[in-house]
C-alpha positions as CSV (number, residue, x, y, z in Angstrom):
1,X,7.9,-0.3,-38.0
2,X,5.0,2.5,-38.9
3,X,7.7,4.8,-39.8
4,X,9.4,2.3,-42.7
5,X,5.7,1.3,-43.9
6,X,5.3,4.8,-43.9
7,X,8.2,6.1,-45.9
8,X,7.8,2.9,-48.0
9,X,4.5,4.0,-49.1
10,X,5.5,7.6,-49.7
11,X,8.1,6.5,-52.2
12,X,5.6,4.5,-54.0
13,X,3.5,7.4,-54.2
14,X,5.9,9.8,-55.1
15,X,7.1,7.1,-58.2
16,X,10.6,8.7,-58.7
17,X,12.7,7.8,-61.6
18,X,16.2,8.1,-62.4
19,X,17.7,11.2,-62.3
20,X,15.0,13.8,-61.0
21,X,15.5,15.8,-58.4
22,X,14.0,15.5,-54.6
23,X,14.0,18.2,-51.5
24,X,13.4,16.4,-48.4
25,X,12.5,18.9,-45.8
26,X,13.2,17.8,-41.7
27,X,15.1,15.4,-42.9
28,X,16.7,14.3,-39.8
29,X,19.3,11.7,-39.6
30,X,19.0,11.1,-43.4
31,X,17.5,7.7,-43.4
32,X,14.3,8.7,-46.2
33,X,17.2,10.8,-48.5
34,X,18.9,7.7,-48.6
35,X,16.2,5.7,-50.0
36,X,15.4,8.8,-51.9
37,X,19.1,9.1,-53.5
38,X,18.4,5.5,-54.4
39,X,15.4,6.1,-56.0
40,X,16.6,9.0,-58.4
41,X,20.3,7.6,-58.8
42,X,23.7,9.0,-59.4
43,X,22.0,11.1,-62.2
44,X,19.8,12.6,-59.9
45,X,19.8,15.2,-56.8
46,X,18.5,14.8,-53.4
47,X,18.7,18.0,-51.1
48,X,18.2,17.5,-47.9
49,X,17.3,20.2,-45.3
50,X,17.0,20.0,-41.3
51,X,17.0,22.6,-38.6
52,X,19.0,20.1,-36.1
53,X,23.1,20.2,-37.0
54,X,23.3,17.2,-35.1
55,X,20.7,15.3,-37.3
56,X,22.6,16.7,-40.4
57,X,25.9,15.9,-39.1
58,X,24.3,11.8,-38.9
59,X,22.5,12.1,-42.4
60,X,26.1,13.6,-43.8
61,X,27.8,10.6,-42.1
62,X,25.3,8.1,-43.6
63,X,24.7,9.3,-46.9
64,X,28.5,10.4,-47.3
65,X,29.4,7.7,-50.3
66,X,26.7,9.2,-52.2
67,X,27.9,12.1,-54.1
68,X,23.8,13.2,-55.4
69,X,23.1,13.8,-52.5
């Protein structure tokens, strides 16, 4: 539960708006370039980088219907 207040606070912070562009670096298994690729909508670009395939193969699967990201 740290972890969600945490990334919920960081996107308060950061106070994106439609249709900027974010890099999320260690992304992992995609879950904050989700709520980032909802943040900056379909408009927008969200680039997400990870050393772990395996962690990019799972944010690929879960971000897959979003074509910004």
């Amino acid at each position: 539960s740290d972890v969600v207040v945490q990334r919920a606070r960081v996107l308060e912070t950061l106070g994106l708006q439609r249709g900027q562009h974010v890099l999320d670096i260690g992304s992992g298994p995609g879950l904050f370039a989700w709520q980032l690729a909802n943040a900056v909508g379909p408009t927008g670009r969200v680039v997400g980088l990870d050393l772990s395939e395996p962690m990019l193969a799972v944010a690929r699967n879960r971000c897959q219907h979003l074509e910004h990201v």
